[in-house]
Backbone as XML, in Angstrom:
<?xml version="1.0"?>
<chain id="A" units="angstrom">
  <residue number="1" name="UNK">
    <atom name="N" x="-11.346" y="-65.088" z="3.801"/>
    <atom name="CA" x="-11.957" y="-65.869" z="4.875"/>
    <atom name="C" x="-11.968" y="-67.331" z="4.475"/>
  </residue>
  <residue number="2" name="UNK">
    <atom name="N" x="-11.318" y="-68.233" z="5.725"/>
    <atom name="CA" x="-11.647" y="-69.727" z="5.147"/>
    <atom name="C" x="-12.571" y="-70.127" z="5.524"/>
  </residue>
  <residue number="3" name="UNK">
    <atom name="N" x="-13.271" y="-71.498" z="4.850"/>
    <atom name="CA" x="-14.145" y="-72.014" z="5.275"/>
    <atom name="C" x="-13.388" y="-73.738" z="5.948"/>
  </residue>
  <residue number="4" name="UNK">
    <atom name="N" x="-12.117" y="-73.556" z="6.232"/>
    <atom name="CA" x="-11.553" y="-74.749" z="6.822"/>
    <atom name="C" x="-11.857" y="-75.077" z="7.866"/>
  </residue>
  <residue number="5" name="UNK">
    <atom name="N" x="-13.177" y="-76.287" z="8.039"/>
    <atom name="CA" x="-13.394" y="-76.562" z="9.443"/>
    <atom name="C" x="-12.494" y="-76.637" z="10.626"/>
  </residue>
  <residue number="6" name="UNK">
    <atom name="N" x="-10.758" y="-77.280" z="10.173"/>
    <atom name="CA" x="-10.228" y="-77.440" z="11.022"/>
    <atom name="C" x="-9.704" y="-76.347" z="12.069"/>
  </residue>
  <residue number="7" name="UNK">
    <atom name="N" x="-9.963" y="-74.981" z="11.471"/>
    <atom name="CA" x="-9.740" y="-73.669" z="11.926"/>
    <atom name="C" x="-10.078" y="-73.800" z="13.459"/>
  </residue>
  <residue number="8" name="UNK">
    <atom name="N" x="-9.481" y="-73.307" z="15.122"/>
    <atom name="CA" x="-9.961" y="-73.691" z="15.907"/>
    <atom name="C" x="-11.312" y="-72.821" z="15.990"/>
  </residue>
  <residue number="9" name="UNK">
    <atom name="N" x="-11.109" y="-71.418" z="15.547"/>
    <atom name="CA" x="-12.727" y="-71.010" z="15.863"/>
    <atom name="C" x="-13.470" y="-71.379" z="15.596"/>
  </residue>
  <residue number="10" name="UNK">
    <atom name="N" x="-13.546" y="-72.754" z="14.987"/>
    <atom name="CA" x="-15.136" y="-73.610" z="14.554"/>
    <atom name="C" x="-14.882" y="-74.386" z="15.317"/>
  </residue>
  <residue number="11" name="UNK">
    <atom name="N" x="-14.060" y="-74.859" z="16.556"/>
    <atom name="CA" x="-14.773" y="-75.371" z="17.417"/>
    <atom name="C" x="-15.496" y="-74.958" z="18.673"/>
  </residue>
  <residue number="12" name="UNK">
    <atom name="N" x="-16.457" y="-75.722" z="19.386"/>
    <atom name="CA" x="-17.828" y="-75.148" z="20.004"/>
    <atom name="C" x="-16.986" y="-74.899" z="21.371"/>
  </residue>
  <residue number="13" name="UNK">
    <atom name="N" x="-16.577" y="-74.133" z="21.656"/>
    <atom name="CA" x="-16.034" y="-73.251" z="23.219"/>
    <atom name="C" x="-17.222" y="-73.394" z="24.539"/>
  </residue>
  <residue number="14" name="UNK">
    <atom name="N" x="-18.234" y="-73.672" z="24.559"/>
    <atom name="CA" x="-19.175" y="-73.722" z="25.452"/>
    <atom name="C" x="-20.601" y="-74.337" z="25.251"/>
  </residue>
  <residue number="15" name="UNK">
    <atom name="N" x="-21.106" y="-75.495" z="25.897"/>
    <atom name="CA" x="-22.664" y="-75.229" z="25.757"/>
    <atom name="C" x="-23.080" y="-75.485" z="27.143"/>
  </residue>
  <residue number="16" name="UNK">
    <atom name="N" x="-24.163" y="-74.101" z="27.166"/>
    <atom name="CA" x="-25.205" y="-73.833" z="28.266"/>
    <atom name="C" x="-26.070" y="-75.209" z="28.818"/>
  </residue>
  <residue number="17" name="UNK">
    <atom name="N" x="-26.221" y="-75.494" z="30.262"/>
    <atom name="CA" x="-27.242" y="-76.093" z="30.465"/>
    <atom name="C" x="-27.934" y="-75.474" z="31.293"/>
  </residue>
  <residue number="18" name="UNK">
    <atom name="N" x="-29.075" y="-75.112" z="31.194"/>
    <atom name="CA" x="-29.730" y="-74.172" z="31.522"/>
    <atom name="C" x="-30.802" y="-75.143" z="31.932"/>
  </residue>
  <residue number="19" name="UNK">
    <atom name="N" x="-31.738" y="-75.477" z="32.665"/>
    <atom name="CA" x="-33.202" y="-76.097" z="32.930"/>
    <atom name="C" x="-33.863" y="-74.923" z="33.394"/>
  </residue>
  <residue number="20" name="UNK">
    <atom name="N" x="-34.945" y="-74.906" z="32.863"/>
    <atom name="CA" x="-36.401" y="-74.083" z="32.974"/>
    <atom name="C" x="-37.673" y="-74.957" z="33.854"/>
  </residue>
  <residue number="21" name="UNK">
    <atom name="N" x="-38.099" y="-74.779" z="34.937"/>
    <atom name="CA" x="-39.189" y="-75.456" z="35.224"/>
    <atom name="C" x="-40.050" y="-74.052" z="35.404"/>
  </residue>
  <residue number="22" name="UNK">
    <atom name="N" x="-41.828" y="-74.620" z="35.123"/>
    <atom name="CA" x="-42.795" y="-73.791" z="35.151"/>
    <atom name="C" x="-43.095" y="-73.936" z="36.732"/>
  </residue>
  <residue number="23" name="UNK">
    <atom name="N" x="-43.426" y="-72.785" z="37.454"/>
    <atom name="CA" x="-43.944" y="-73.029" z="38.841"/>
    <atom name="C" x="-45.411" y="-72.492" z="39.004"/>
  </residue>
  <residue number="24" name="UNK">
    <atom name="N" x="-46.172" y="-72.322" z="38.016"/>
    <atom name="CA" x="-47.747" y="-72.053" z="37.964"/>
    <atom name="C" x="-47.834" y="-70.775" z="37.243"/>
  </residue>
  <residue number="25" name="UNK">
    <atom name="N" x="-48.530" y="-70.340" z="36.903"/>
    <atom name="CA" x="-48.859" y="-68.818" z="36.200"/>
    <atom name="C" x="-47.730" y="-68.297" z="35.230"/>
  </residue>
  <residue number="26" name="UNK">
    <atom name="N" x="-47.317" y="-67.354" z="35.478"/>
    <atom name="CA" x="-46.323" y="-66.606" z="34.837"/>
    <atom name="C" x="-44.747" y="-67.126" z="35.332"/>
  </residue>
  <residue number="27" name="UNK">
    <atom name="N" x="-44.844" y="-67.595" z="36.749"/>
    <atom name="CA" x="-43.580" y="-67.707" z="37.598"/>
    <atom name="C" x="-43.320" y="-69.115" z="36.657"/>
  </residue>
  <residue number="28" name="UNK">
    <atom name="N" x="-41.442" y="-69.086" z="36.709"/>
    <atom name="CA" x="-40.917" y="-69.888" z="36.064"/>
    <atom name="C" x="-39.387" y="-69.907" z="36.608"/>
  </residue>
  <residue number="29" name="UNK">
    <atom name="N" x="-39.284" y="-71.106" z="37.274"/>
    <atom name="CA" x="-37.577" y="-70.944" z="37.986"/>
    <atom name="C" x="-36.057" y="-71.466" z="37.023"/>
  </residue>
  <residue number="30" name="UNK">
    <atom name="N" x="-35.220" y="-71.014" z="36.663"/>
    <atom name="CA" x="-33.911" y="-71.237" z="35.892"/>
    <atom name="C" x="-33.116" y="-71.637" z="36.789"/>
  </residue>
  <residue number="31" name="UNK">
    <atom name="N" x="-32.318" y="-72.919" z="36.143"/>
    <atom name="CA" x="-31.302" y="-73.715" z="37.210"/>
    <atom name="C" x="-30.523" y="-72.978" z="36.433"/>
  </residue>
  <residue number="32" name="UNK">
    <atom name="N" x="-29.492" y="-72.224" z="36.504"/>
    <atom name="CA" x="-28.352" y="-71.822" z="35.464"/>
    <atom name="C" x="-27.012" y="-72.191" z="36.223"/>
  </residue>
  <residue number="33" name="UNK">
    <atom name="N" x="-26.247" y="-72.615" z="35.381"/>
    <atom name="CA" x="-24.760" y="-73.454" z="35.881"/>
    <atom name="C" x="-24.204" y="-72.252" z="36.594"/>
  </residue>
  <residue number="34" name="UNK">
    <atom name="N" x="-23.439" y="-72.620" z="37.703"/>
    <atom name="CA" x="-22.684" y="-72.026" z="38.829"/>
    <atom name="C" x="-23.583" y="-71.229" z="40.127"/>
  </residue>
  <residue number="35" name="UNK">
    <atom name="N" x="-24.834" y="-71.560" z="39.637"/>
    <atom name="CA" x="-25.927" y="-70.760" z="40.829"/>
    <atom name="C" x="-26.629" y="-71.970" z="41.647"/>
  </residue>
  <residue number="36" name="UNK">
    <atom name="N" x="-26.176" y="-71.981" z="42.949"/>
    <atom name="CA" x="-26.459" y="-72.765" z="43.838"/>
    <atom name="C" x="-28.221" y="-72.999" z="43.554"/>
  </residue>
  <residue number="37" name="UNK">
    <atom name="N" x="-28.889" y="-71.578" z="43.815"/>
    <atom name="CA" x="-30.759" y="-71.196" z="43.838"/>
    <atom name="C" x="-30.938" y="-70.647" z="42.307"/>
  </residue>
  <residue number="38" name="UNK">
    <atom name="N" x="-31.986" y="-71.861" z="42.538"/>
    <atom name="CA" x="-32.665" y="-71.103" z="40.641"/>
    <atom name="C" x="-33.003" y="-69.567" z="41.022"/>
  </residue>
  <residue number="39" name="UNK">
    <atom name="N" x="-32.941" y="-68.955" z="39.477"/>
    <atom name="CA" x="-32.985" y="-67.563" z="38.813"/>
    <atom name="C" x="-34.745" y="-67.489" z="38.848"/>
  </residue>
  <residue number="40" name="UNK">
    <atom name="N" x="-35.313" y="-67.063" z="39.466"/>
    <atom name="CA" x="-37.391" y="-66.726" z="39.648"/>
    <atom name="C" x="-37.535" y="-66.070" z="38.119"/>
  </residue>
  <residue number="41" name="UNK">
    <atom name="N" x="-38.384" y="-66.267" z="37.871"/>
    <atom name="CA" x="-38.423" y="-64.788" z="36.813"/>
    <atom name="C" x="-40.165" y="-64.886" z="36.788"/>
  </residue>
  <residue number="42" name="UNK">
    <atom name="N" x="-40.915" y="-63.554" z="36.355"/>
    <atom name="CA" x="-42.351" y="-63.856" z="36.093"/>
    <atom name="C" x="-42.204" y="-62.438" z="35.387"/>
  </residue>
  <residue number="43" name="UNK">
    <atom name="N" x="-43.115" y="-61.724" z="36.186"/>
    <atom name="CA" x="-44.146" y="-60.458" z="35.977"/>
    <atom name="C" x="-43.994" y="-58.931" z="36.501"/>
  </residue>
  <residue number="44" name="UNK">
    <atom name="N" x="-44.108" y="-58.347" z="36.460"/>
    <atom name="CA" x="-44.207" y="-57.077" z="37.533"/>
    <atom name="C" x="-45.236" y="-56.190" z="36.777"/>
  </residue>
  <residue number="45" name="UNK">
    <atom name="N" x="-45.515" y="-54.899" z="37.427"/>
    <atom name="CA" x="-46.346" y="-54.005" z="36.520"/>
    <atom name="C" x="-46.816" y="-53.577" z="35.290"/>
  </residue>
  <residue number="46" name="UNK">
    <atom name="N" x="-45.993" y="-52.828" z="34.290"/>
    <atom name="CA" x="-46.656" y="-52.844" z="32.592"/>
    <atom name="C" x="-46.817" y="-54.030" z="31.794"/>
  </residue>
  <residue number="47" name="UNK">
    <atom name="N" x="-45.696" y="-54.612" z="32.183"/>
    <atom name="CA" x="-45.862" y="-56.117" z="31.135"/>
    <atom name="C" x="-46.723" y="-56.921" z="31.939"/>
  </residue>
  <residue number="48" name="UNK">
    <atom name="N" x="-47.177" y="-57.509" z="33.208"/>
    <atom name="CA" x="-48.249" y="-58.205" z="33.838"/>
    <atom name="C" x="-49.876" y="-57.517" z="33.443"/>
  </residue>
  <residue number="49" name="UNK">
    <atom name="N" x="-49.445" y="-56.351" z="33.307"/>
    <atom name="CA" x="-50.556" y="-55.402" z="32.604"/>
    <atom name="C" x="-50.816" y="-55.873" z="31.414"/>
  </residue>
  <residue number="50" name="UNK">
    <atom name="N" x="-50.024" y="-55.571" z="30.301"/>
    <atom name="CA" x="-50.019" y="-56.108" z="28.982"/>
    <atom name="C" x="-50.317" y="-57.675" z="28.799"/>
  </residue>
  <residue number="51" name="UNK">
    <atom name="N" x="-50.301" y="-58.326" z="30.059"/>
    <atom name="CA" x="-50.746" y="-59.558" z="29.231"/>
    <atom name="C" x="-51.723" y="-60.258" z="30.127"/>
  </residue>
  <residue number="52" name="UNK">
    <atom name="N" x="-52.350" y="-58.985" z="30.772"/>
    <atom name="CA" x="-53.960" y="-59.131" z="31.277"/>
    <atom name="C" x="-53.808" y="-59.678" z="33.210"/>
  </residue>
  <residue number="53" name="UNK">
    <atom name="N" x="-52.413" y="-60.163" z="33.367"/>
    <atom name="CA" x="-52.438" y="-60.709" z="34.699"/>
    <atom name="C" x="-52.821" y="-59.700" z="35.891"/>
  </residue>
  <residue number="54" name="UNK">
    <atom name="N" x="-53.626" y="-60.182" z="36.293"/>
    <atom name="CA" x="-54.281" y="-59.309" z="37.495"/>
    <atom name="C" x="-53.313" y="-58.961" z="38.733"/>
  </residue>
  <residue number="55" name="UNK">
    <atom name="N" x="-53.362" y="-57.566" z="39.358"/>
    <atom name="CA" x="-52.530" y="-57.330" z="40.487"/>
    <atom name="C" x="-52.613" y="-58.733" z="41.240"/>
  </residue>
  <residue number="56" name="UNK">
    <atom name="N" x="-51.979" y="-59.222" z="42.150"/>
    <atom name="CA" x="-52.003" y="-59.878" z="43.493"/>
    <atom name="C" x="-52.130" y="-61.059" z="43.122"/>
  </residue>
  <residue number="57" name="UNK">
    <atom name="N" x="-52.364" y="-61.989" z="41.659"/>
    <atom name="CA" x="-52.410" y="-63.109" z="41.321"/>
    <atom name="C" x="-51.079" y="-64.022" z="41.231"/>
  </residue>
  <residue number="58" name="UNK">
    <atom name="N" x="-50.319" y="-63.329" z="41.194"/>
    <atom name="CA" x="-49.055" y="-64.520" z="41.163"/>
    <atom name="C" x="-47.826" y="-63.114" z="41.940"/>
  </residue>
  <residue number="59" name="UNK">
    <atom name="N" x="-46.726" y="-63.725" z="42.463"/>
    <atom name="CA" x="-45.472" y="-62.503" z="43.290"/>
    <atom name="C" x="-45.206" y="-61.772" z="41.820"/>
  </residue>
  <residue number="60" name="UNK">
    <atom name="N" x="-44.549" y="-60.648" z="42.568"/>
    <atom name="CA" x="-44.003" y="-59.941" z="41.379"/>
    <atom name="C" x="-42.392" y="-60.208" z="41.583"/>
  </residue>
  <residue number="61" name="UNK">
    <atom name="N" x="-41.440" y="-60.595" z="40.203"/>
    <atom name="CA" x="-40.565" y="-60.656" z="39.523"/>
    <atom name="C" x="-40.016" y="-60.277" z="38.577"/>
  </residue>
  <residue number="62" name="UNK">
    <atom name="N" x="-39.080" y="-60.014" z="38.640"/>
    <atom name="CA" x="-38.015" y="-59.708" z="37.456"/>
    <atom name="C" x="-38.619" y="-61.019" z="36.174"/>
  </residue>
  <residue number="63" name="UNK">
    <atom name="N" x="-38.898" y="-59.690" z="34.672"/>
    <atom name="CA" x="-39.174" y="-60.698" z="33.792"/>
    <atom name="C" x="-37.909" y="-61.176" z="33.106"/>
  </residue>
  <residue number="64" name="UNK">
    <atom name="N" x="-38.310" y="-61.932" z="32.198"/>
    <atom name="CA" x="-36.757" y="-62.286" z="31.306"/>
    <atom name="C" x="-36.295" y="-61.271" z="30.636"/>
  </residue>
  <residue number="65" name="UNK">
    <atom name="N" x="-36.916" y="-60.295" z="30.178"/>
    <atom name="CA" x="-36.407" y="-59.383" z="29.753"/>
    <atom name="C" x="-35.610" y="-58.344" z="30.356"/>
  </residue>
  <residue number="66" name="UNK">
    <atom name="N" x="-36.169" y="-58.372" z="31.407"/>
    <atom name="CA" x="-35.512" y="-57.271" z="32.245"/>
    <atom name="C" x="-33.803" y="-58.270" z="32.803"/>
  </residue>
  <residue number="67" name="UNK">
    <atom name="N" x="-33.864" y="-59.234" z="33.171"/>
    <atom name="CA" x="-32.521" y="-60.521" z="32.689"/>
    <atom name="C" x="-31.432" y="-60.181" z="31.446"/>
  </residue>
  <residue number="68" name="UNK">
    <atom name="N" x="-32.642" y="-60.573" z="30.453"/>
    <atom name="CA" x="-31.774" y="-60.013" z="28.995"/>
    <atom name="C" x="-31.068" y="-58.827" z="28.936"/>
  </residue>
  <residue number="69" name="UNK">
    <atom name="N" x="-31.917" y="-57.618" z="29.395"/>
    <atom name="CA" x="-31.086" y="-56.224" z="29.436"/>
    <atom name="C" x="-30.086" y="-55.848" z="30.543"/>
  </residue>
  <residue number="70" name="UNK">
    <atom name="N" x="-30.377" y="-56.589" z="31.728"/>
    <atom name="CA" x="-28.999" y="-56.507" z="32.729"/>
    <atom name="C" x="-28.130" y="-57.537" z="31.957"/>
  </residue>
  <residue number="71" name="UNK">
    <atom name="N" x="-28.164" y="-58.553" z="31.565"/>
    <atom name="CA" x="-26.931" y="-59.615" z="30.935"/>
    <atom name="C" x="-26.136" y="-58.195" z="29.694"/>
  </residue>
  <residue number="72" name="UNK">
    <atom name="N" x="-27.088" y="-57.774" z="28.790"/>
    <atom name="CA" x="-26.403" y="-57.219" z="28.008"/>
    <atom name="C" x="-25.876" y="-56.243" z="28.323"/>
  </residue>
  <residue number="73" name="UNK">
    <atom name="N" x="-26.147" y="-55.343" z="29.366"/>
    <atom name="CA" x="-25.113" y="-54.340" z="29.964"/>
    <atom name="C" x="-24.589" y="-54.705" z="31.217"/>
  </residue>
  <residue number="74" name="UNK">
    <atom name="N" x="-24.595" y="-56.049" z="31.652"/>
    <atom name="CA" x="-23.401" y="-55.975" z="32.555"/>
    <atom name="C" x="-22.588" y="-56.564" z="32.269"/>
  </residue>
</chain>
């Protein structure tokens, strides 16, 4: 294995710009490149549970995690 920077796989093929704005509570909207409408993400049932948020206090959404695990299997 080299460590020759000039190798092309050491150069950087992509960087993300991603913006995150907070929209109150748990809700949080993602500008992600090529998506016209930010990505929502918050809360829904066990995990809004787990971190004390009361039914009916903020919409229910797809969390990031549940994001993370559709990205990694689709």
């Amino acid at each position: 294995m080299s460590d020759d920077r000039s190798d092309p796989v050491a150069d950087i093929a992509y960087v993300s710009e991603v913006r995150v704005e907070r929209l109150g509570g748990p809700l949080r909207a993602a500008y992600l490149p090529g998506e016209q409408e930010p990505t929502v993400y918050g809360m829904h049932g066990a995990i809004a549970e787990h971190y004390g948020v009361e039914p009916g206090t903020a919409p229910s959404h797809a969390s990031t995690i549940d994001h993370l695990v559709g990205a990694a299997l689709g």
